[in-house]
VOBA-1610 file (N, C-alpha, C; in pm, whole numbers, padded with zeros to 5 digits, always signed):
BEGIN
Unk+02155-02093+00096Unk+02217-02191+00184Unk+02343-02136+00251Unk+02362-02051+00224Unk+02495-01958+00289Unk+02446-01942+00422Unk+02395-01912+00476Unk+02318-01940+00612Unk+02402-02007+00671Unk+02377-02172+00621Unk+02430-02314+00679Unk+02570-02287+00709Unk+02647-02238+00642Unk+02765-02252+00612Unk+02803-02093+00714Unk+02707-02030+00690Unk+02816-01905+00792Unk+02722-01949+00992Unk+02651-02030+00994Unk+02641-02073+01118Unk+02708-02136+01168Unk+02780-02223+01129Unk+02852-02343+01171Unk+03012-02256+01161Unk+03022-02150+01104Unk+03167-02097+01086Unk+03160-01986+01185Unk+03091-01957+01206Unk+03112-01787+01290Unk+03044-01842+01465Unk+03177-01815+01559Unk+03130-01856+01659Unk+03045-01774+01756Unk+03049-01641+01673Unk+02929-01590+01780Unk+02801-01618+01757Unk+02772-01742+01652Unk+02614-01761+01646Unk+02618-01896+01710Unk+02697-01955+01760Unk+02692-02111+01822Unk+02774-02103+01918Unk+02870-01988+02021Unk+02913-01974+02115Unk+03015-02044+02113Unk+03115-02053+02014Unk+03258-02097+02000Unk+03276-02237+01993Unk+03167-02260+01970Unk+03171-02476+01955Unk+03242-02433+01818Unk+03290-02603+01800Unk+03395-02666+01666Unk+03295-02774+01617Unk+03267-02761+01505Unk+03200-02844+01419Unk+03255-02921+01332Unk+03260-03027+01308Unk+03336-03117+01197Unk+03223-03189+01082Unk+03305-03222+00980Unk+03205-03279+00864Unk+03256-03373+00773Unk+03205-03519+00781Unk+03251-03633+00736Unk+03261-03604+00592Unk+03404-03576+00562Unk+03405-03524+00396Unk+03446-03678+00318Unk+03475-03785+00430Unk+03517-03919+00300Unk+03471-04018+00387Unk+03452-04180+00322Unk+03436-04293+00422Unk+03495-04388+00364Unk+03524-04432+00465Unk+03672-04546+00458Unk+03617-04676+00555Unk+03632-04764+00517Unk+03619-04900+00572Unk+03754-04924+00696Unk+03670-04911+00880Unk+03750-04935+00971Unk+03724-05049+01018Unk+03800-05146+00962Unk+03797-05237+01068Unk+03764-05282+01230Unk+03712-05318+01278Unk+03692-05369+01393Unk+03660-05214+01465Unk+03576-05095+01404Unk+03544-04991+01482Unk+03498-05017+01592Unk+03578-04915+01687Unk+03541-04907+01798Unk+03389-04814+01818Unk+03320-04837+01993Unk+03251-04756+01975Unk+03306-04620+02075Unk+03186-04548+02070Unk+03079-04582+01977Unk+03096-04524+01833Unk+03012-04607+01762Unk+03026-04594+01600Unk+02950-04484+01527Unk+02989-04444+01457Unk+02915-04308+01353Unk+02887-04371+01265Unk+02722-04314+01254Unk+02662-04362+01111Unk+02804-04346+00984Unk+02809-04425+00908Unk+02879-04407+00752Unk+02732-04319+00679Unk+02797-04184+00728Unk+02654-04111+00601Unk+02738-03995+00552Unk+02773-03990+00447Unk+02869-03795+00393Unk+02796-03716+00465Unk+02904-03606+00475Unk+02845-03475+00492Unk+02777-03454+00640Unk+02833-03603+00744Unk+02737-03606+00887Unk+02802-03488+00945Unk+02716-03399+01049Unk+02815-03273+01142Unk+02791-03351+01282Unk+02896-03350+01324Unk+02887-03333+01472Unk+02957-03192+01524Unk+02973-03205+01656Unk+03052-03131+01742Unk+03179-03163+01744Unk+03255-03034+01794Unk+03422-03132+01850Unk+03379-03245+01942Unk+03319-03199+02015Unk+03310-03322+02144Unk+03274-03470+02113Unk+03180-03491+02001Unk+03127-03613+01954Unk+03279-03640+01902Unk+03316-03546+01805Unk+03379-03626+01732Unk+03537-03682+01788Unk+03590-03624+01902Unk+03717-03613+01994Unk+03687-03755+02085Unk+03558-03820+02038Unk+03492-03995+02132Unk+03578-04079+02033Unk+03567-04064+01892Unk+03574-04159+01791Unk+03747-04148+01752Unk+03754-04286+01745Unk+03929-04321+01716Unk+03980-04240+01613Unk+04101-04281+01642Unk+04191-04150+01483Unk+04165-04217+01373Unk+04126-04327+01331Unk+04097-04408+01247Unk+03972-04335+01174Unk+03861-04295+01260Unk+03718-04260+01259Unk+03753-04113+01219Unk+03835-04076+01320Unk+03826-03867+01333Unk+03907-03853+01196Unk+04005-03894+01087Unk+04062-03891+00982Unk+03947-03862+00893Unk+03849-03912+00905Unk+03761-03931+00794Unk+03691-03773+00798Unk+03662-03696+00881Unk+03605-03589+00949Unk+03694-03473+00916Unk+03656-03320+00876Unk+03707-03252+00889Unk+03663-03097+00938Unk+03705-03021+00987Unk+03674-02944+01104Unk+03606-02818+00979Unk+03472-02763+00999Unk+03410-02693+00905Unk+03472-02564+00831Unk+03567-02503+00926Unk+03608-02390+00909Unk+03717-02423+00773Unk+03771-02557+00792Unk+03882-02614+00704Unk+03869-02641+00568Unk+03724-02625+00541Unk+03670-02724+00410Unk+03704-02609+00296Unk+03763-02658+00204Unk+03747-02577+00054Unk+03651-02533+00011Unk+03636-02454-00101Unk+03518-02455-00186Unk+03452-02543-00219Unk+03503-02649-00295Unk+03463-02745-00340Unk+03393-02838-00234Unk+03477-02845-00104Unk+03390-02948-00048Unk+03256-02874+00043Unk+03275-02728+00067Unk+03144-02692+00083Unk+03057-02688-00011Unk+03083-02702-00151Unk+02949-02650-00236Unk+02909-02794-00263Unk+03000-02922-00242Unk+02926-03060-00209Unk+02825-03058-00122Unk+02893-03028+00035Unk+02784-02991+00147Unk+02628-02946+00102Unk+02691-02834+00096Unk+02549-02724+00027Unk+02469-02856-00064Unk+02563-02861-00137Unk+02484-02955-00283Unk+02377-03084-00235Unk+02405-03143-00106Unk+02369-03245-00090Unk+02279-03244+00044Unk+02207-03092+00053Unk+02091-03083+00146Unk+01979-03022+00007Unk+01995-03014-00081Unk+01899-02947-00126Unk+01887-03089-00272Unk+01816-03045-00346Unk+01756-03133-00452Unk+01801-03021-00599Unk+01944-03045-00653Unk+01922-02955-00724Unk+02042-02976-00856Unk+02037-03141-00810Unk+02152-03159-00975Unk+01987-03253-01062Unk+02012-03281-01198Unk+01905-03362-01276Unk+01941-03484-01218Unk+01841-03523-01205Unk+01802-03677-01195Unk+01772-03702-01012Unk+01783-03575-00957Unk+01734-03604-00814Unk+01583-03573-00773Unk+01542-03674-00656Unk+01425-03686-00672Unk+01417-03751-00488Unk+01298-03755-00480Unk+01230-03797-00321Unk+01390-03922-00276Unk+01343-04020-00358Unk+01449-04148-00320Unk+01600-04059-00303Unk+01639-04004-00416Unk+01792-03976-00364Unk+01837-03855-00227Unk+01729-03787-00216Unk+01733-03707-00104Unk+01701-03780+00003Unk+01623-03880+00003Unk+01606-03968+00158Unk+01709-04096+00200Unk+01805-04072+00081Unk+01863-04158+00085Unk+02022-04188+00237Unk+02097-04277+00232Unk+02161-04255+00350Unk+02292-04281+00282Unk+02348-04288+00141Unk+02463-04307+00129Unk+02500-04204+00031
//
């Protein structure tokens, strides 16, 4: 899965775009739109994400920025690979 993680970081394989990644979710009141799914781990672009209020873009953090820890969440949560995961928790949206 290192792949994932050195595509989205190295801009000569995506031509210098900025990628961000919903590392928390927080209850915004009266969100504006347009609205982003509430799903962890969503990527957009800078550009999607430079639409959504500071309220929204707080929650988001720019890929290159993420720790260890919150990439090996990332990683962790495209693949099926702690016990007790199964069809339902991988199709799941929260």
């Amino acid at each position: 899965m290192d792949y994932v993680v050195e595509y989205y970081t190295n801009p000569a394989r995506h031509r210098g775009q900025r990628f961000y990644l919903r590392t928390t979710i927080a209850h915004v009141p009266r969100a504006p739109t347009p609205a982003m799914p509430a799903v962890l781990f969503h990527l957009v672009r800078e550009s999607t994400w430079k639409t959504s209020s500071p309220t929204l873009r707080d929650q988001w953090k720019l890929v290159t920025a993420l720790t260890a820890e919150e990439k090996a969440a990332w990683l962790s949560g495209l693949k099926l690979d702690l016990p007790g995961e199964g069809r339902d928790e991988f199709f799941e949206k929260t």
